[in-house]
BALUMPA-19145 format. One record per atom (N, C-alpha, C): residue in three letters; x, y, z. Coordinates in pm, whole numbers. Example, Ala and Ser with C-alpha at 12.3 -4.5 7.8 and 13.67 -1.06 7.14 Angstrom:
BEGIN
{gulum ALA,{1319,-569,780}}
{gulum ALA,{1230,-450,780}}
{gulum ALA,{1320,-330,780}}
{gulum SER,{1285,-225,708}}
{gulum SER,{1367,-106,714}}
{gulum SER,{1290,3,787}}
***
This chain:
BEGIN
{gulum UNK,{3881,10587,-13301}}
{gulum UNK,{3867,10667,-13418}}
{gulum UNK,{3729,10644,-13477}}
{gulum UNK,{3695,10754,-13526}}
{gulum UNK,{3519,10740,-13545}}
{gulum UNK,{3528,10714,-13681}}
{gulum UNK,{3439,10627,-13764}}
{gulum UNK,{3437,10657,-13928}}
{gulum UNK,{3388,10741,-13977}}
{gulum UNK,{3388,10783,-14092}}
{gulum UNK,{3353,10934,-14189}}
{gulum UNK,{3228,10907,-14199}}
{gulum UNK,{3181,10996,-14143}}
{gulum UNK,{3014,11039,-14287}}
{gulum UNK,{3033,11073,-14390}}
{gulum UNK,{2957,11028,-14487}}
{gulum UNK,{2969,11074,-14621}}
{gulum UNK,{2854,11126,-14690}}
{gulum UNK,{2846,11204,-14735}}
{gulum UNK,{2725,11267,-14831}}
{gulum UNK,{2742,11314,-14889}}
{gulum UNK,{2699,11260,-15024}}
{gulum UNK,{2654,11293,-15145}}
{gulum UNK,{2512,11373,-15208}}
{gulum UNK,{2544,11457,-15235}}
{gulum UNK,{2345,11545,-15283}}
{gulum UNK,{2330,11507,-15378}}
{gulum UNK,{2402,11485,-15487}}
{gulum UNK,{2430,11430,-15611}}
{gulum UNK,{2388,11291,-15654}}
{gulum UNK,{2381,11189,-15550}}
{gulum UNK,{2351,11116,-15587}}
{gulum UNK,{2208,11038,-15607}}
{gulum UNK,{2144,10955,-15673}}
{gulum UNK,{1967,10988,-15658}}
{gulum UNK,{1949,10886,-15514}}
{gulum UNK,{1788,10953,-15485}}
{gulum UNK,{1770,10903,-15335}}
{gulum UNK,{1666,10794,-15344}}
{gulum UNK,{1644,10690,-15270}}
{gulum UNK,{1571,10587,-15335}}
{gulum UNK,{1419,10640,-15245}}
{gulum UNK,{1307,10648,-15284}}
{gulum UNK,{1213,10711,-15240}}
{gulum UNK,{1090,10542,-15257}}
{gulum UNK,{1038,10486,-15158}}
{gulum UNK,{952,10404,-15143}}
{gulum UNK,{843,10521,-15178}}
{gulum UNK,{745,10422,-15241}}
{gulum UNK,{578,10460,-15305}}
{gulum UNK,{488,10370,-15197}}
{gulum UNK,{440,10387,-15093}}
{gulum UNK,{366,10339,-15022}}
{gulum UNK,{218,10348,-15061}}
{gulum UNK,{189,10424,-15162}}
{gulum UNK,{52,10454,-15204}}
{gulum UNK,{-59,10350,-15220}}
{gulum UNK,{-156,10314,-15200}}
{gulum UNK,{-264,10223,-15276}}
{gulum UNK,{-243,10235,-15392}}
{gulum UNK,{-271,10064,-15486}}
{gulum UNK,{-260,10060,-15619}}
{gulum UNK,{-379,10130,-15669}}
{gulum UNK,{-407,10186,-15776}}
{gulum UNK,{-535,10237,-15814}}
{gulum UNK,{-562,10220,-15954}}
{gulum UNK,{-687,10233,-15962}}
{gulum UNK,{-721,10180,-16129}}
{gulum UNK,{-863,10208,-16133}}
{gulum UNK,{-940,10167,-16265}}
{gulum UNK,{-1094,10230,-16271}}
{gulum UNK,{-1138,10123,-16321}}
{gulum UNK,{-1326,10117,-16302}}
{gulum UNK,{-1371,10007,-16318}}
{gulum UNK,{-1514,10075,-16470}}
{gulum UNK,{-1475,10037,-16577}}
{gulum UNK,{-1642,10115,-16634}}
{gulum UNK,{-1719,9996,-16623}}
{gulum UNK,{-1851,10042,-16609}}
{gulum UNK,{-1959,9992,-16623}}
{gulum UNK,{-2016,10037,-16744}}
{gulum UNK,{-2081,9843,-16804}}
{gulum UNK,{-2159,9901,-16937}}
{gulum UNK,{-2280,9855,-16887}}
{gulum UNK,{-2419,9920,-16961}}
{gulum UNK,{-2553,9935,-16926}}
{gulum UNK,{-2597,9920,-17057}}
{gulum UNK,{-2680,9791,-17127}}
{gulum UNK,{-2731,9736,-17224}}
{gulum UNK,{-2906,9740,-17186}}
{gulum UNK,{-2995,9770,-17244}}
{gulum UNK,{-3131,9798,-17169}}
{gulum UNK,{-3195,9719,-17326}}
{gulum UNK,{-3305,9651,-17282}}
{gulum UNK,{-3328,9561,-17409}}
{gulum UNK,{-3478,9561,-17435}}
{gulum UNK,{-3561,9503,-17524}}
{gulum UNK,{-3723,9517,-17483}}
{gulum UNK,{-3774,9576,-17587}}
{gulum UNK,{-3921,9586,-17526}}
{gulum UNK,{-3984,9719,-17606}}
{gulum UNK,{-4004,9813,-17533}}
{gulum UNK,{-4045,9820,-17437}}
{gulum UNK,{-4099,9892,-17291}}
{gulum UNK,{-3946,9952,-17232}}
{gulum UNK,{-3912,10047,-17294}}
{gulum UNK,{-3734,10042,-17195}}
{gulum UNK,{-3759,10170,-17159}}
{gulum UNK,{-3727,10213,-17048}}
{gulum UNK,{-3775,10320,-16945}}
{gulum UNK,{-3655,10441,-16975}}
{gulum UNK,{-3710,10564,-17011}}
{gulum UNK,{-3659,10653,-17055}}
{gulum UNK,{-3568,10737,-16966}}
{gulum UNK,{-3593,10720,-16824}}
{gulum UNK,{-3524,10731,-16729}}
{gulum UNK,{-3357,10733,-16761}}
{gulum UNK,{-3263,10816,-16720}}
{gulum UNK,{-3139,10776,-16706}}
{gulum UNK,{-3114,10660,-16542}}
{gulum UNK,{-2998,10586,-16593}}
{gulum UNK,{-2998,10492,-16449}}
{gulum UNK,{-2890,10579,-16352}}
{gulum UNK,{-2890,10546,-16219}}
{gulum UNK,{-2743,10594,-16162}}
{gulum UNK,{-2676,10477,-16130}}
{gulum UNK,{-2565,10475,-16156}}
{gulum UNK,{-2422,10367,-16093}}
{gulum UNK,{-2356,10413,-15998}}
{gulum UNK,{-2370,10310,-15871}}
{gulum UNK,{-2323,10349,-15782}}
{gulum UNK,{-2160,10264,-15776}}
{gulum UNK,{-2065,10298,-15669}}
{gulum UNK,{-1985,10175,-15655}}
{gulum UNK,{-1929,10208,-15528}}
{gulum UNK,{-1906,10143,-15437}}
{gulum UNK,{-1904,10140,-15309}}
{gulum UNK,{-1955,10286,-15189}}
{gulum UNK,{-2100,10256,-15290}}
{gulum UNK,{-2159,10366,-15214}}
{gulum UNK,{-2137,10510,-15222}}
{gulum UNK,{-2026,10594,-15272}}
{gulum UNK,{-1995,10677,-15276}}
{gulum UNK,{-1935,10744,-15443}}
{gulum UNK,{-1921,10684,-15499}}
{gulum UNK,{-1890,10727,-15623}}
{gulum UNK,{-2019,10693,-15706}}
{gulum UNK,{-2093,10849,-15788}}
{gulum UNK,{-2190,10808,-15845}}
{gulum UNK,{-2182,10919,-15981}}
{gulum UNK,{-2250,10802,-16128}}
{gulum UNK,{-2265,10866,-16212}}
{gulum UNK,{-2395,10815,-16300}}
{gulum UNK,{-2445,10873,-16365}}
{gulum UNK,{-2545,10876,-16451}}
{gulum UNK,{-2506,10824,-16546}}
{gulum UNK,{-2589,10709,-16634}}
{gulum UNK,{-2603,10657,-16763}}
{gulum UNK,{-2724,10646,-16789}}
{gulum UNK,{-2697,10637,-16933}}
{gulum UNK,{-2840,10601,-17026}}
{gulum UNK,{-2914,10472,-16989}}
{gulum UNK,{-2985,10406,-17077}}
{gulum UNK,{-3048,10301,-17069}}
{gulum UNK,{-2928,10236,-17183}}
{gulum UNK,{-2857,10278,-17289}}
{gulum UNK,{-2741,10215,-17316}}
{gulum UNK,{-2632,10291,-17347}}
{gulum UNK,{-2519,10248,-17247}}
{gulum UNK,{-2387,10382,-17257}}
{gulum UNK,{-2302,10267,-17153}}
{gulum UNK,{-2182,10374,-17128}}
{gulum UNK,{-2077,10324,-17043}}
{gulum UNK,{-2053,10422,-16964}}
{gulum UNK,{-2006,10433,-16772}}
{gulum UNK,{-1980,10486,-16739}}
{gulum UNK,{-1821,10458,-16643}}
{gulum UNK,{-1754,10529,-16680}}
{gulum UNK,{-1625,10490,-16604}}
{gulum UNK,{-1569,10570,-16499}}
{gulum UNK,{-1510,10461,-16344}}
{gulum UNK,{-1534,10528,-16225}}
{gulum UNK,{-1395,10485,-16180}}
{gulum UNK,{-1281,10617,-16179}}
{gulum UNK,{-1137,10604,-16135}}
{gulum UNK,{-1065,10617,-16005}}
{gulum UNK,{-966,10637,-15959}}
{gulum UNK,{-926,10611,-15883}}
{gulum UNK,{-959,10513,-15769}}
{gulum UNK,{-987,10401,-15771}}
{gulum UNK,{-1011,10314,-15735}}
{gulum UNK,{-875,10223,-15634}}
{gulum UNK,{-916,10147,-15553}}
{gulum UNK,{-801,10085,-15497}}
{gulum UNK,{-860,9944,-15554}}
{gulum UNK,{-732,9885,-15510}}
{gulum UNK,{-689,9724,-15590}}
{gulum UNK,{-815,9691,-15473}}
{gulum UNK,{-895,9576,-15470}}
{gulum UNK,{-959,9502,-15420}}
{gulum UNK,{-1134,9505,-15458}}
{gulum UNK,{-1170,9420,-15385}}
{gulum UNK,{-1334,9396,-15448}}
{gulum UNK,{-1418,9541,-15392}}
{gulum UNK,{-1529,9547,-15518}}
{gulum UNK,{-1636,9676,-15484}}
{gulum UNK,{-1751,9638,-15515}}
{gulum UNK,{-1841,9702,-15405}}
{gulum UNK,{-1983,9735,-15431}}
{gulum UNK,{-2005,9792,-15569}}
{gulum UNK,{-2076,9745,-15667}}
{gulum UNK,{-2170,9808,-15789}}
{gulum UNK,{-2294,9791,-15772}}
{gulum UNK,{-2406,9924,-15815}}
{gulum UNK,{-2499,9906,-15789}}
{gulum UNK,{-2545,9990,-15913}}
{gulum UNK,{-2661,9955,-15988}}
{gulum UNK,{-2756,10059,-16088}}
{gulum UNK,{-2874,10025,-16033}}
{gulum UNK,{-2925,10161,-16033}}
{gulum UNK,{-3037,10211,-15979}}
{gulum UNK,{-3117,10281,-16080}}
{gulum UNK,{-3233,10304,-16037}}
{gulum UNK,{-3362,10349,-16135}}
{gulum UNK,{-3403,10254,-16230}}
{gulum UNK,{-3408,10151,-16177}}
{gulum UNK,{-3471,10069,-16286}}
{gulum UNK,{-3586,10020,-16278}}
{gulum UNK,{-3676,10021,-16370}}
{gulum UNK,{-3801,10023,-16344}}
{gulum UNK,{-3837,9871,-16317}}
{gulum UNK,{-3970,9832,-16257}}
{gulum UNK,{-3990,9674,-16245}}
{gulum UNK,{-4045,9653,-16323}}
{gulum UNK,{-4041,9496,-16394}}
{gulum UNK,{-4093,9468,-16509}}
{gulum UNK,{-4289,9394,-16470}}
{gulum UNK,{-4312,9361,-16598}}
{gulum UNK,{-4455,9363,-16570}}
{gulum UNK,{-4530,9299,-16486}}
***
């Protein structure tokens, strides 16, 4: 004798989230001196995500996965 199948549609279905954790990282940019270069900087972060800031601002960069990243600001001028 075989046992019953049973199904229910009704009842809820347990659904695993396999996704990467994700989250955002801002960068703040403080520029100090007298000589401070009028230039906007770019922020990079693992190479591929890029945004523009001031010489002082914040820029915030999302979807991100859980683990360590490249940051990089660029355009900065050399000092004297």
């Amino acid at each position: 004798m075989k046992a019953p199948v049973w199904s229910d549609s009704q009842s809820p279905q347990l659904q695993a989230d396999h996704s990467a954790p994700v989250g955002a990282l801002t960068v703040a940019v403080t520029t100090g001196g007298s000589d401070i270069d009028p230039d906007r900087y770019t922020v990079w972060v693992d190479n591929a995500q890029i945004q523009a800031v001031g010489s002082t601002g914040l820029v915030t960069f999302t979807g991100l996965t859980e683990g360590a990243h490249e940051v990089s600001v660029l355009g900065v001028s050399p000092g004297p």
